[in-house]
C-alpha positions as CSV (number, residue, x, y, z in Angstrom):
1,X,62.0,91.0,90.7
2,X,63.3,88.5,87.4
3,X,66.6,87.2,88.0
4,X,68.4,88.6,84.4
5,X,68.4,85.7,82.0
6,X,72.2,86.0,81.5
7,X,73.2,86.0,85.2
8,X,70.6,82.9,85.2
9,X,72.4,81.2,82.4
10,X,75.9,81.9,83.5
11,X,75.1,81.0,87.4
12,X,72.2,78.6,87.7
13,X,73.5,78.0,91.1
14,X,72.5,81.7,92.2
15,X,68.9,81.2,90.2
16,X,68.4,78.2,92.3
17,X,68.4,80.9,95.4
18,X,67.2,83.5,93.7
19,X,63.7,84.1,96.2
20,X,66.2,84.5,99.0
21,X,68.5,86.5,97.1
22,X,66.9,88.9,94.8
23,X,67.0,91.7,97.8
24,X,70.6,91.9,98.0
25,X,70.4,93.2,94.1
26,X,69.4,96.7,94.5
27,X,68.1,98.6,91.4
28,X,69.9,102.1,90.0
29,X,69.4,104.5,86.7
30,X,72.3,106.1,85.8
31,X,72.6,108.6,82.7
32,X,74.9,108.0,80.2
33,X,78.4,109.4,81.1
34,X,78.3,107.9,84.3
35,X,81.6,106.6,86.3
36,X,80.3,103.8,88.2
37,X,84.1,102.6,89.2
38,X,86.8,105.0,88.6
39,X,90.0,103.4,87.9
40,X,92.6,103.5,91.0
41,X,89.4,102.9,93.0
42,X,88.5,99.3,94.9
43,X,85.6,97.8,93.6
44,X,83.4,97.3,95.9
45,X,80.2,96.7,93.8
46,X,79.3,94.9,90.9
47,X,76.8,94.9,88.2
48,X,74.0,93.6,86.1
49,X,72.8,95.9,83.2
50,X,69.2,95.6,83.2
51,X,69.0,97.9,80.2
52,X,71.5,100.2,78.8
53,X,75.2,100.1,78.0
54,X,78.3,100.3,80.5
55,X,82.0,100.4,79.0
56,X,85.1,99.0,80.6
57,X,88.1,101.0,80.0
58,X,92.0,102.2,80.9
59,X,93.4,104.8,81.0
60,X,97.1,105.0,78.8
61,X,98.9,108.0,79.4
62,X,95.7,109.9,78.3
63,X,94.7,107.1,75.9
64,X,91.4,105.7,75.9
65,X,91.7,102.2,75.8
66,X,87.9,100.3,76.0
67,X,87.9,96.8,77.0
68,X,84.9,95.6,76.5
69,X,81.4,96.7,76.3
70,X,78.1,95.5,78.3
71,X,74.7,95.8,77.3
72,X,71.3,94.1,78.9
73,X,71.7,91.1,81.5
74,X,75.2,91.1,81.0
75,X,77.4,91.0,84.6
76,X,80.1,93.9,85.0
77,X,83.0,94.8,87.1
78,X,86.9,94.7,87.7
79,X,86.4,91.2,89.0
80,X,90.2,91.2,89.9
81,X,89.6,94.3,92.2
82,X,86.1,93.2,93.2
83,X,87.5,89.8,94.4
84,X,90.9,90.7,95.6
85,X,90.3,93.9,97.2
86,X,92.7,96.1,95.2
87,X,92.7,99.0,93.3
88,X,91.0,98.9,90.2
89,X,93.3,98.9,86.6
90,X,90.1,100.1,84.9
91,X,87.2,102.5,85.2
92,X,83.3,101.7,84.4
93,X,81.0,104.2,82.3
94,X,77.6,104.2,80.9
95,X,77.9,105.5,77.9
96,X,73.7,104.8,77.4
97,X,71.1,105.6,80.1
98,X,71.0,102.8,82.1
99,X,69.2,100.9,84.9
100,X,71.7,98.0,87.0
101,X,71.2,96.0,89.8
102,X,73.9,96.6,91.9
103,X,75.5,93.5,94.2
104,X,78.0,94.9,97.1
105,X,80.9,92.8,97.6
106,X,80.0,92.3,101.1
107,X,76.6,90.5,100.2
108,X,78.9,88.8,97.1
109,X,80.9,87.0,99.5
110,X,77.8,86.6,102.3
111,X,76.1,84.8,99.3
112,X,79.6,82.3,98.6
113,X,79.3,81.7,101.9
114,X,75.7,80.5,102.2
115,X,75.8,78.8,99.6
116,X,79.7,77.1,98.7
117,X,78.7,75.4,95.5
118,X,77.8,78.7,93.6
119,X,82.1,79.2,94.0
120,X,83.1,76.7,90.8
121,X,80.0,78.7,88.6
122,X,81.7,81.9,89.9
123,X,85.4,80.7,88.9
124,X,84.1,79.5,85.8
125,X,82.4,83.0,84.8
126,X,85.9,84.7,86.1
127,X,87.6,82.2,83.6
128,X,85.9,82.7,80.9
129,X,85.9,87.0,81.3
130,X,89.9,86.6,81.1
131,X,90.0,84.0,78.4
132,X,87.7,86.6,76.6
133,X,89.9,89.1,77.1
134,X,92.8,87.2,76.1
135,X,91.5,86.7,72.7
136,X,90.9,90.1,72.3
137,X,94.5,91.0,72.8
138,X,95.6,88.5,70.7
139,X,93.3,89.3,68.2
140,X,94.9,93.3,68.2
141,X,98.0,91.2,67.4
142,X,97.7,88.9,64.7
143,X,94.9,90.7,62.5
144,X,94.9,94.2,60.5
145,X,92.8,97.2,61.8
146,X,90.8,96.1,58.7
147,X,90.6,92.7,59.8
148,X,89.5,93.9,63.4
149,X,86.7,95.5,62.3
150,X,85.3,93.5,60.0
151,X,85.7,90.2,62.3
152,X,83.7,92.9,65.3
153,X,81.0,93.5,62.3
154,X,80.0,90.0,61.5
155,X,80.8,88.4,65.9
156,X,79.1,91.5,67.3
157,X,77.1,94.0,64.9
158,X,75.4,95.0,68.1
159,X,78.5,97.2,69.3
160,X,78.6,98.5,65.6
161,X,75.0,99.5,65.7
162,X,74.8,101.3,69.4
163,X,78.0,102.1,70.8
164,X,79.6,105.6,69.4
165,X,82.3,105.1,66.8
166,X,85.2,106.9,69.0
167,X,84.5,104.2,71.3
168,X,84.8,101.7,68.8
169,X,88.1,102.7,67.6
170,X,89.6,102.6,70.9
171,X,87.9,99.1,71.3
172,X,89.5,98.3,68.1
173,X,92.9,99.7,68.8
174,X,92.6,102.4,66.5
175,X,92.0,106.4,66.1
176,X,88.8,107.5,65.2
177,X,90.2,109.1,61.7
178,X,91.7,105.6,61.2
179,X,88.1,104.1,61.9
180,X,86.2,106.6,59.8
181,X,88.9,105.9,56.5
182,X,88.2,101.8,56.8
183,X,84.5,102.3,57.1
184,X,84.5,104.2,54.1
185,X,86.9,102.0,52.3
186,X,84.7,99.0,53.1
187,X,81.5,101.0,51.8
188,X,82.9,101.6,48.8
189,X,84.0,98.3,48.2
């Protein structure tokens, strides 16, 4: 088995081992609508999207509130769950058919073990997730719902082109009406 080119660029260290590793990965399909980690669970698994699309997502009082979105070789879970040990603040859905390789958080931390110096590439990744999702709040703070969208349709036209528009809008911060009237607005412009 390939070692996914984004785990590979994000974690050389764990490419370096990847012959003695790749076993610990194990390979699973999942249909779309699938709760891989339901929120108020502990993560005990995470994943690589091999291909496919897997959400990240809260739940607000009945509010659907997506995080972020993952599509192929892209790494997923609620890494502070995962690596703490507590209950998840989010669930994780496909909302494509998928295929992941699967990494249990026993073999996660047999692998830091093993091999210590993958640990800074590992904080590093962690760091960058929450930066990430930093801006993102920030970003539902400063700019317009207009502003929002357009800014997602020129940084990632890839979530505009596969992942269905109620799930934009609550990626967005926004009803799906609200979605549907700036779309149109922009069109007609």
């Amino acid at each position: 088995m390939e070692m996914p080119a984004y785990l590979a660029q994000k974690l050389p260290e764990i490419a370096e081992h990847w012959p003695e590793l790749h076993d610990l990965f194990v390979p699973k399909q999942v249909p779309a609508g699938t709760t891989l980690l339901a929120e108020g669970d502990v993560a005990t698994t995470g994943f690589i999207v091999v291909h496919g699309a897997l959400r990240l997502w809260h739940n607000s009082d009945g509010r659907d509130i997506t995080l972020q979105f993952f599509f192929e070789n892209q790494v997923v879970s609620s890494f502070e769950s995962f690596y703490l040990g507590q209950p998840s603040g989010f669930s994780i859905e496909s909302f494509e058919d998928s295929a992941v390789l699967m990494l249990s958080k026993a073999d996660f931390d047999r692998i830091r073990q093993k091999y210590p110096t993958i640990e800074p590439a590992i904080t590093r990744f962690v760091c960058e997730r929450f930066i990430a999702y930093r801006n993102i709040f920030f970003d539902q703070l400063q700019h317009s719902p207009v502003e929002r969208y357009q800014q997602l349709a020129a940084d990632e036209p890839e979530i505009i082109a596969r992942v269905p528009l109620h799930l934009v809008a609550s990626y967005l911060g926004m009803t799906p009406v609200s979605l549907s009237r700036i779309r149109t607005r922009l069109n007609d412009n």
